[in-house]
Each structure stands twice: as structure tokens, then as C-alpha cells.
ROTOR-658399 format. One record per residue (C-alpha): residue in one letter; z, x, y. Coordinates in Angstrom, 3 decimals. Example, Ala and Ser with C-alpha at 12.3 -4.5 7.8 and 13.67 -1.06 7.14 Angstrom:
> code:up:east:north
> A:7.800:12.300:-4.500
> S:7.140:13.670:-1.060
//
This chain:
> code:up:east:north
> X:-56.877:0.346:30.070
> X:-55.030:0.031:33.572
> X:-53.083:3.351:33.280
> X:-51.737:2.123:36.637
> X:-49.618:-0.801:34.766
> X:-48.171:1.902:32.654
> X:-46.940:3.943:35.214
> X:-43.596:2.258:35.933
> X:-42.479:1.911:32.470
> X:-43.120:5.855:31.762
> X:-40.914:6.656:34.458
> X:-38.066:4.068:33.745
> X:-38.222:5.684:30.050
> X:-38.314:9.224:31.541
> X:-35.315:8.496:33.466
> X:-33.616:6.803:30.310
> X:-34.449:10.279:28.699
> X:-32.842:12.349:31.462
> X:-29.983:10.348:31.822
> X:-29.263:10.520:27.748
> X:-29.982:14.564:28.028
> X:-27.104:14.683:30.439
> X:-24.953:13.135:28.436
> X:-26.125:14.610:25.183
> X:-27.915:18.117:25.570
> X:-29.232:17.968:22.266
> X:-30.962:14.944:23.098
> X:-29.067:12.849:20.336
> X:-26.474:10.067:20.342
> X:-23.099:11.164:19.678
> X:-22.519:9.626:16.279
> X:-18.748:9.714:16.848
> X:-18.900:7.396:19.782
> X:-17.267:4.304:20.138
> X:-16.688:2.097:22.977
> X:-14.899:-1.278:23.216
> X:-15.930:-4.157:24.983
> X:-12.787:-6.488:25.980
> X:-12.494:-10.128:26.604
> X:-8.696:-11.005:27.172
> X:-9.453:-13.403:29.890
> X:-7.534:-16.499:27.953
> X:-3.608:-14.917:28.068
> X:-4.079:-11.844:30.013
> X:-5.522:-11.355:34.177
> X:-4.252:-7.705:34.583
> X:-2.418:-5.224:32.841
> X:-2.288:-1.671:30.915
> X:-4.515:-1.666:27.549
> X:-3.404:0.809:25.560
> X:-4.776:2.189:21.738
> X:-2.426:4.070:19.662
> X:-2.157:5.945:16.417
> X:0.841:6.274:14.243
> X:2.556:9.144:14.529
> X:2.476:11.894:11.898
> X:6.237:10.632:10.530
> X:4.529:7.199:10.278
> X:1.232:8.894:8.762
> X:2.733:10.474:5.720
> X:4.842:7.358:4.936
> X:1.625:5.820:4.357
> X:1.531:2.437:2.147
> X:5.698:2.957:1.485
> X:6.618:2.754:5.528
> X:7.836:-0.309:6.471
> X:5.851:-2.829:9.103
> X:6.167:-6.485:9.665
> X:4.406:-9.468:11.026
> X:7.100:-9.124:13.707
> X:5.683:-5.971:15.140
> X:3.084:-8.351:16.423
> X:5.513:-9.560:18.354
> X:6.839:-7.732:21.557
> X:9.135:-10.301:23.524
> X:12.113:-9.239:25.163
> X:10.787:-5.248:24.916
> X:10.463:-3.453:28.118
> X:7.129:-1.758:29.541
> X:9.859:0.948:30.569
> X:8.674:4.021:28.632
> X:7.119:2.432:25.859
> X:3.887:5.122:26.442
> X:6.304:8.245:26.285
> X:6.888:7.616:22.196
> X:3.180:6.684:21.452
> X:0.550:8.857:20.038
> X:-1.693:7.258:22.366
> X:-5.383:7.509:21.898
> X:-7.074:5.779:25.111
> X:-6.194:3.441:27.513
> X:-7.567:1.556:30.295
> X:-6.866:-1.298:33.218
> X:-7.536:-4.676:32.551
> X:-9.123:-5.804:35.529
> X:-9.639:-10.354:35.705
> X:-9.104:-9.972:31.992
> X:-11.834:-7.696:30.698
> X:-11.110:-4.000:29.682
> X:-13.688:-1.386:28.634
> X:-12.779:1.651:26.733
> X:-14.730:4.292:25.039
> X:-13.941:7.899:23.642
> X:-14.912:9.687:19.670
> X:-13.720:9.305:16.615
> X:-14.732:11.253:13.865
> X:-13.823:9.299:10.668
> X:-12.801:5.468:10.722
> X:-8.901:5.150:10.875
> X:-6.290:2.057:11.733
> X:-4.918:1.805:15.166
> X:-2.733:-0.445:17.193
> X:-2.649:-1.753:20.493
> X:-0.291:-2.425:23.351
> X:-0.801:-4.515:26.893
> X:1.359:-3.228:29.241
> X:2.441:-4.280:32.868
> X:0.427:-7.437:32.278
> X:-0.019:-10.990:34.019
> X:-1.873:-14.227:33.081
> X:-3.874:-16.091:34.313
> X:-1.480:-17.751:36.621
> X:0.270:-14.435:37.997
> X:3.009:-14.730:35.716
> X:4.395:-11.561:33.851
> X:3.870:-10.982:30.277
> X:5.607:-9.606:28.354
> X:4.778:-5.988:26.341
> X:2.628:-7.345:22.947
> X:2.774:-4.511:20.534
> X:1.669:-3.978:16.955
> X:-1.924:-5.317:17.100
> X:-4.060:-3.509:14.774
> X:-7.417:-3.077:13.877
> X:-9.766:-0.325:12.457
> X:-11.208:2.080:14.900
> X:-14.719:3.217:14.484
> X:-17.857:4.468:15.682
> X:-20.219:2.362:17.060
> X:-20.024:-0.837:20.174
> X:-16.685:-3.051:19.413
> X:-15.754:-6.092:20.895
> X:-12.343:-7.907:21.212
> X:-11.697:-11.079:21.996
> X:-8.318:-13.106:22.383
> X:-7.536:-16.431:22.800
> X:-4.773:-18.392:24.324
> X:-2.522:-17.730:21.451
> X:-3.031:-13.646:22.060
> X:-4.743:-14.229:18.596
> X:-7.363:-11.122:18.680
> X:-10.289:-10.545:16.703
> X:-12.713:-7.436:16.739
> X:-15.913:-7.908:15.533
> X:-19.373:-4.886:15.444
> X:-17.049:-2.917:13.013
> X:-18.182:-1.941:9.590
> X:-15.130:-1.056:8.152
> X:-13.225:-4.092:10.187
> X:-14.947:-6.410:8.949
> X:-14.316:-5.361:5.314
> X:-10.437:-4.663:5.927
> X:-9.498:-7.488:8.117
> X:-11.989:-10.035:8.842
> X:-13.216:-10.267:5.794
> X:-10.168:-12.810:5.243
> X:-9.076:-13.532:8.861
> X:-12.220:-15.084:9.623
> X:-12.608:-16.977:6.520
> X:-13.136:-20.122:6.857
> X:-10.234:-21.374:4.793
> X:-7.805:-18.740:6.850
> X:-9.027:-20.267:10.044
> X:-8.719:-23.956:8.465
> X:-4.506:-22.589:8.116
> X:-4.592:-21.098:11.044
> X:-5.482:-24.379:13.069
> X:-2.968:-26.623:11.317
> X:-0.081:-23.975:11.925
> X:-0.942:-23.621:15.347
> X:-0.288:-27.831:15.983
> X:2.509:-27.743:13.447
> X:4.773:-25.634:15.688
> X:4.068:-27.680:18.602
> X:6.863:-29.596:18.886
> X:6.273:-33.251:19.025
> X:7.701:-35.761:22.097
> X:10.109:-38.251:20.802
> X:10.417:-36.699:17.262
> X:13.799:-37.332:15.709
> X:15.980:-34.271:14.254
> X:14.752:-35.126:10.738
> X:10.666:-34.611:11.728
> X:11.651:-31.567:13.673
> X:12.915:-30.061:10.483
> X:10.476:-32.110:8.754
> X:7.846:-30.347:10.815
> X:9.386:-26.703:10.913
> X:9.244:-26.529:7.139
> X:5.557:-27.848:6.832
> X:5.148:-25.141:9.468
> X:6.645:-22.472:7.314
> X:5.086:-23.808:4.264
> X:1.733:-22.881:5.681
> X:2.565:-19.977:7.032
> X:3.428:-18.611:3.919
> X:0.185:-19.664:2.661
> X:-1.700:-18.063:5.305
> X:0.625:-14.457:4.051
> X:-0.684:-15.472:0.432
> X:-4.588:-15.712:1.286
> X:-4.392:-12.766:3.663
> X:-2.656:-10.532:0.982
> X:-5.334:-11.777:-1.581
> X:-7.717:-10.736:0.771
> X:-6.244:-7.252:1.503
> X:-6.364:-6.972:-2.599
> X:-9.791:-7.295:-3.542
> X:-10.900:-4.939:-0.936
> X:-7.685:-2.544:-2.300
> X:-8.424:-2.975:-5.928
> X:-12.078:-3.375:-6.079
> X:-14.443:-2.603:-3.325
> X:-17.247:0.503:-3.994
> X:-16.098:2.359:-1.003
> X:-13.158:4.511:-1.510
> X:-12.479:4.765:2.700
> X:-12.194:0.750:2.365
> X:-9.774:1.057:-0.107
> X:-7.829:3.251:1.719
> X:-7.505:1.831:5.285
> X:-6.614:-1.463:3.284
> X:-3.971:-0.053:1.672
> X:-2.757:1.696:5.227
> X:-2.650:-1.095:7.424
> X:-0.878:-3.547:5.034
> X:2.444:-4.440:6.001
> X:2.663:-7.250:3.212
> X:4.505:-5.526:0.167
> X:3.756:-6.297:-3.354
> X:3.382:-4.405:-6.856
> X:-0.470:-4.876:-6.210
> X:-0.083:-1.774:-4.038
> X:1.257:0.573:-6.452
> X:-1.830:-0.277:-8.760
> X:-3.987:-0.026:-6.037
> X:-2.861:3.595:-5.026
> X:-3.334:4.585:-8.399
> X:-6.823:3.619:-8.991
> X:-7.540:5.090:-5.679
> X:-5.974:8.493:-6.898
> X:-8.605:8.377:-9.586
> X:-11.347:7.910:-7.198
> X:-10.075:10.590:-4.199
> X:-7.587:13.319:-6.161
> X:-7.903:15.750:-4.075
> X:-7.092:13.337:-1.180
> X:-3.637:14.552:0.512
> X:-2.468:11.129:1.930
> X:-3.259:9.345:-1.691
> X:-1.130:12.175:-3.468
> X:1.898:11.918:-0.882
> X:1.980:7.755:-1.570
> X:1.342:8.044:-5.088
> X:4.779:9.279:-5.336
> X:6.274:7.027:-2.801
> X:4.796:4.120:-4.417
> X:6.434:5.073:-7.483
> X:9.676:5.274:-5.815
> X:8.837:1.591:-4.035
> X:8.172:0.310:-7.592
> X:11.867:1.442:-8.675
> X:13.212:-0.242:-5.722
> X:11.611:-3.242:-5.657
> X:12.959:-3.421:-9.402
> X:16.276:-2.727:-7.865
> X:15.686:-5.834:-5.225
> X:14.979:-7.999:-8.074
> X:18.601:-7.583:-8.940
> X:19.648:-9.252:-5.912
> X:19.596:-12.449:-6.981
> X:21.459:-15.530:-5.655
> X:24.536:-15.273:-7.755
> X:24.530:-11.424:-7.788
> X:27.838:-9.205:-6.433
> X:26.904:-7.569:-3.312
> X:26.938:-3.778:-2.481
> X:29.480:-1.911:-0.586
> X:28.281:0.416:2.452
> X:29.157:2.323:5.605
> X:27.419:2.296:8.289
> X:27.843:3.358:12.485
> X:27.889:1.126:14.937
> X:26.510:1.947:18.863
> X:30.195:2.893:19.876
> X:30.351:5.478:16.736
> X:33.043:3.161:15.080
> X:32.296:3.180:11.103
> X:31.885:-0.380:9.614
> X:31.997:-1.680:6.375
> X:30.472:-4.527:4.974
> X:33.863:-5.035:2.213
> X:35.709:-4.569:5.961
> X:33.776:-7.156:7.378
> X:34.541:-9.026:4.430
> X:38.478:-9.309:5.373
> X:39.408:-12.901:6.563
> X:35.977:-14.349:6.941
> X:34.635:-17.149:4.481
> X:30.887:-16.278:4.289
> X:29.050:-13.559:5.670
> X:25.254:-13.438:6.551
> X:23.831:-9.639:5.792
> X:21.021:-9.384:8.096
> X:18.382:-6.221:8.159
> X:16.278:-6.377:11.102
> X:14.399:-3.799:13.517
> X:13.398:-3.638:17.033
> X:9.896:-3.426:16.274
> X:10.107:-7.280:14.182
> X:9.259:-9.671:16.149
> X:10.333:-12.567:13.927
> X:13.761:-10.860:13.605
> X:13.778:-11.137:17.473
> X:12.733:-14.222:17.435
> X:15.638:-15.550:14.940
> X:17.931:-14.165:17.035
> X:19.264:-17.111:19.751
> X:19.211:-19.332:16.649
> X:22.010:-17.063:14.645
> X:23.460:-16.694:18.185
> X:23.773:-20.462:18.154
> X:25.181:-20.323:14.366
> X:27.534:-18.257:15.078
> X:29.100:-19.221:18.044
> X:29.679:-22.677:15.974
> X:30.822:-21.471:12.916
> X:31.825:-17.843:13.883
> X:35.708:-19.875:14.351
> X:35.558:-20.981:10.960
> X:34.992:-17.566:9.111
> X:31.474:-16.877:9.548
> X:30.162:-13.663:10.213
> X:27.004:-11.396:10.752
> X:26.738:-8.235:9.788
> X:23.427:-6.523:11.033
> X:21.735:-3.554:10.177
> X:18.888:-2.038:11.718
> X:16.144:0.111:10.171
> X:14.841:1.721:13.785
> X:14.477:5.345:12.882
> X:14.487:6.140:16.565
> X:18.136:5.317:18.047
> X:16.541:4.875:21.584
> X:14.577:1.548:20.322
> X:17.694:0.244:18.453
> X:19.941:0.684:21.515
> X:17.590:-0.929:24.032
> X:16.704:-3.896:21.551
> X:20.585:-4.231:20.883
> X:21.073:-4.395:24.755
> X:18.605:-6.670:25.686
> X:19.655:-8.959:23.010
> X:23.396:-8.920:23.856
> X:24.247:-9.216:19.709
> X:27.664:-10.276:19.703
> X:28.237:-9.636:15.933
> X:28.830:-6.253:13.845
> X:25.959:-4.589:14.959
> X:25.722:-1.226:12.741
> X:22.343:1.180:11.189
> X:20.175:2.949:11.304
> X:17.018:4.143:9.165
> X:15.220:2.668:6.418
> X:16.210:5.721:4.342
> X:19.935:5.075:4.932
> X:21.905:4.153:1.718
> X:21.967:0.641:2.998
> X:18.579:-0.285:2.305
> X:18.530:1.269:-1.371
> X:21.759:-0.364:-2.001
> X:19.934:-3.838:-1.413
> X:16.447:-2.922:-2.606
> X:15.299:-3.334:1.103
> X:11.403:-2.453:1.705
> X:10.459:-4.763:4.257
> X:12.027:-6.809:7.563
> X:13.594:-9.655:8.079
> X:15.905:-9.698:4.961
> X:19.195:-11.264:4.563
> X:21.659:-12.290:2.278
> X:24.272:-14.574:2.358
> X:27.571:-13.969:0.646
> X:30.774:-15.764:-0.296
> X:33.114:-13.147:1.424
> X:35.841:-13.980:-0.888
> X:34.098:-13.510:-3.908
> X:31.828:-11.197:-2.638
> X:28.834:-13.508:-4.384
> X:25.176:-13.915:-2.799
> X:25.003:-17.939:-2.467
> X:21.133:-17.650:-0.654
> X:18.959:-15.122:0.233
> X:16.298:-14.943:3.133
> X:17.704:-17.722:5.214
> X:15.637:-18.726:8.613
> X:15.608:-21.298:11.309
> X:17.409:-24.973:10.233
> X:17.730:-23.487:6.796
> X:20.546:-21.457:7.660
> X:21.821:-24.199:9.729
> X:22.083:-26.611:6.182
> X:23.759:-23.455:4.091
> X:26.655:-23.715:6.939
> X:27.016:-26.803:7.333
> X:26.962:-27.327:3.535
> X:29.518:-24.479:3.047
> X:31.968:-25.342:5.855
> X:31.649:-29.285:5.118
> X:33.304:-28.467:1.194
> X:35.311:-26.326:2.538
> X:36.536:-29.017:4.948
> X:36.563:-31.568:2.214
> X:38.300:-29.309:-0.137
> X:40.869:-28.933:2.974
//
């Protein structure tokens, strides 16, 4: 045997040894490692990445808390202090789009992240992209984004069973694609294939909600691992009665967990409401509450009510980014029909008054602008567990006429309304 041959490759292990005994005097891995490897290269150049936990408010709300899509979202919010209200976990630069971050973690749990102070590609500013979540874990992670700031994480055990088990099916990805070209908008189209192609846009979005909350349930209802279950049921911001069921079975499996007994009961109190929402029917009388607007004035919505002809109830939050995002078009709908007796009465479910004041401000609302909290009589009054929710109501009969109204479909319910009326005139 040439032991000379050898020599080299005992020292490079002897110096692999060392360096490992530095880090780890007991001459072992750390088993609560993790470290993630970041590719954001496609929307992002620089920038702040920042992991976050929920705080302990947010914690023991559990499954009956209230998130949205729209917390994806983050246009129009300012860098400006976001850090000083986050729990934040680690952070790190993004440097020609890659970041690297690694820390401990002792038991698998749901995060989010936030890039901060960021540029693309081309130098331009970004704005703050908040809400992204994903299941933090032991072991080597890697996250990738596209062009789209679509993310996915992939080396995790648990994220693969909670999230990409239906993200990165092949039938979500199939949706996915075809919603992507159906909201780009299409030269020369006429008014009629805009709308046309808005509402084949919706239509599949809503079918990409369906198939990701049929994912989230077979992993909440059924999978052998208990932990599974229970980041599933955390992390999912799409309500339904399959929830409650689901946080009972898991009470059968962990009772003495302290998390599943808290939401046990708050899932029986969702149930209640959600039978409550049900009431709410187009057709249905509407509610009566006070609220405060920014100025401290107390507002009604049977006040609001007094000389308009139709009144659109909207809940909303800072945090939802597709209540943001509806907002220029009910600024547009109500600067055209706001002469003829339409109005907007909005009501936020912020729990911090900071958020709802800087949203409010950087989207100038020029309508009745009241809140806050999702525990504030409003939201029981309407059976409210989740944002964007609206109603629309004949104010002189005080009658809902639709419910949930978005985009062009608001647009028809006006014009529809306000043409009889101008017929009947």
C-alpha cells in the first residue's frame, strides 16, 4: 500500500474533524440546526430578508385568528418600522439576489417572511412583501422565487407535507400557469373580453383556493403524524367547518396539548359564528353598529344609512393585500356614483391602531372610514371570520341585495341599481 497517497486525505479529514469540534465540542452535529439557502435572484437584487414568528397574541388565537391571501401582499406598506412590531427570528442581506441564513430551532413551527429595503434587478425599489410563510425546521432549506415573487422551499420534511404537498402538485401548478396569463391583460381586447377575462381569472383562482384547501385537509384530517396535523391546521388562513373537525380529532390524539385545548374552544365559538354568517344572506336585514373613526367621531352604519340609496359594507385590514388591492377600483366607484347616493362604509379589523392609521393614510380613503379589532361587535354582528368581506345594502330598506362584490362585479351591481333607479325616475 502507498501510505504516502493516504497522507493528504488523513489530514484534510483531520482538519474536517477539528473544524466540526470547534463548532460542536461534543463532536456531534447540532440536531437543531437549520440553515437556508436563498435564490431570489428573479424579483429581488438587494434588500433586508427577514424570518418572523407570530407573536404570542397571534399564537394563542391559533386556527380562529384571522389571515388572508392578502397578507401575501405588501404594496403600498412602508419599510418604516415594520421590524419594531415583529417577533423576528433571523435576518440577513440579500446580496445580487442570494441570502443565506442559519440559526436552531428546536421543534418544527410556521414562520413568515418579509424583504425589506429591496431592489430588482433593474435598481428599482420594491416594495415591503410580507406574509410569506413556510415551515421552519431543522436541517439545509432552500428557497427559490420566481419572477412572480412566487416562493417555494423545498429539503423540509414537514414542508413538504404541509405545503408542497399541494402547491407543487402538478394539477396546482397546471392552475397556477393559466392564472398567471389570464391576468395579463390582452392588447386590443374590447371591454367585454376584459371582463370576459377577469372572471375566467377569478374562476380559477377560486379553484386554485379549492385544491389548496383540499390539500391542507387530508394532511389536517388524516395524516399519522400528529405535528403535521397541527402546523396544517396553524398556517391555514382558508376558513371552513373542516377545521373545527380537524381540531377535534387532533384533541383526541394530543390532550394534553395546550395550543389544541385553547382552539378547541375557539373553534367552537367559530362554528357558532359561521352559523351566524350563514344568516347573512342576500335578502337578509342588516345589523346596526357603532364604531370610531381616526378623528374619534362615532359612526353608525343606520347613520350612514341617512340620504344615501345603497351602501357597500366593506371589512378590510392593513395586512390584506387583496383588500388593498380593491381599493383604487371602489375609489373609482365611488367617485362616479358617490353623487348619486352611494356610499362606503369601511371597517377595519387591525388590532394594532398604528397599522390601521398608516394603511388609512397611505391610501387616502375618502369614505367613512371607522374600526377596529376583529373582536369588536362589528364582526359578530355580521358573522365576520375572514377578510375581504362586504355587503351591499339597499339603504332605504336596509336589505342586503349582494354580498362579496369585487372588481367589474361591483361595477354591474351599480350600474344595474342606479340605471332602475334612473328609469324608475
Amino acid at each position: 500500500m502507498n501510505y504516502r497517497r493516504l497522507i493528504p486525505v488523513i489530514c484534510v479529514l483531520a482538519l474536517a474533524a477539528c473544524s466540526n469540534t470547534e463548532n460542536d465540542p461534543a463532536g456531534q452535529a447540532d440536531p437543531n440546526r437549520y440553515t437556508i439557502t436563498g435564490d431570489l435572484s428573479a424579483t429581488y437584487q438587494n434588500g433586508e430578508f427577514v424570518v418572523w414568528v407570530s407573536n404570542p397574541k397571534q399564537e394563542d388565537a391559533g386556527s380562529g385568528g384571522m389571515m388572508s391571501a392578502a397578507s401575501m401582499s405588501g404594496a403600498g406598506n412602508s419599510s418604516t418600522g415594520i421590524k419594531d412590531g415583529l417577533n423576528v427570528l433571523a435576518e440577513a442581506p440579500i446580496v445580487n439576489g442570494r441570502v443565506f441564513l442559519e440559526g436552531t430551532v428546536e421543534t418544527p413551527r410556521n414562520v413568515y417572511f418579509y424583504v425589506l429595503n429591496a431592489t430588482g434587478p433593474g435598481g428599482m425599489r420594491m416594495a415591503p412583501v410580507k406574509g410569506q410563510s413556510f415551515v421552519l425546521e431543522p436541517g439545509d432549506l432552500t428557497l427559490t422565487m420566481d419572477g412572480r415573487a412566487k416562493f417555494t422551499v423545498e429539503g423540509g420534511h414537514y414542508n413538504d407535507i404541509v405545503i408542497n404537498s399541494w402547491r407543487l402538485s402538478p394539477e396546482y401548478l397546471e392552475h397556477m400557469n393559466a392564472y398567471n396569463q389570464s391576468v395579463q391583460a390582452v392588447e386590443g381586447e374590447t371591454e367585454d373580453e376584459r371582463r370576459a377575462r377577469v372572471d375566467r381569472s377569478s374562476e380559477i383562482f377560486n379553484e386554485m383556493l379549492q385544491l389548496e384547501s383540499q390539500g391542507r385537509q387530508q394532511v389536517a384530517l388524516g395524516h399519522d403524524d400528529p405535528l403535521a396535523r397541527k402546523l396544517t391546521i396553524q398556517s391555514t388562513w382558508l376558513r371552513g367547518p373542516w377545521i373545527t373537525d380537524a381540531v377535534r380529532r387532533l384533541a383526541e390524539l394530543l390532550p394534553d396539548d395546550p395550543w389544541v385545548s385553547e382552539n378547541l374552544a375557539s373553534e367552537e365559538q367559530y362554528a357558532a359564528s359561521r352559523a351566524k354568517a350563514a344568516s347573512f344572506a342576500v335578502g337578509a336585514q342588516i345589523r346596526d353598529f357603532e364604531a370610531e373613526t381616526l378623528d374619534g367621531d362615532i359612526v353608525s352604519v343606520s347613520g350612514a344609512s341617512d340620504g344615501k340609496e345603497i351602501i357597500l359594507l366593506e371589512f378590510w385590514a392593513s395586512w390584506c393585500g387583496p383588500c388593498r388591492a380593491e381599493i383604487p377600483h371602489m375609489k373609482q366607484a365611488y367617485s362616479e356614483h358617490g353623487p348619486n347616493g352611494f356610499e362606503i362604509f369601511s371597517f377595519t379589523v387591525d388590532d394594532e391602531r398604528e397599522d390601521w392609521e398608516e394603511a388609512s393614510l397611505e391610501e387616502d380613503l375618502p369614505w367613512i372610514n371607522a374600526g377596529m379589532g376583529l373582536d369588536h361587535p362589528a364582526t359578530g354582528a355580521y358573522g365576520v371570520t375572514g377578510v375581504p368581506a362586504n355587503f351591499l345594502v339597499d339603504a332605504r330598506s336596509g336589505e342586503i341585495v349582494a354580498r362579496n362584490l369585487r372588481g367589474h362585479k361591483l361595477d354591474e351591481a351599480l350600474e344595474e341599481y342606479f340605471g332602475e333607479q334612473s328609469n324608475e325616475g
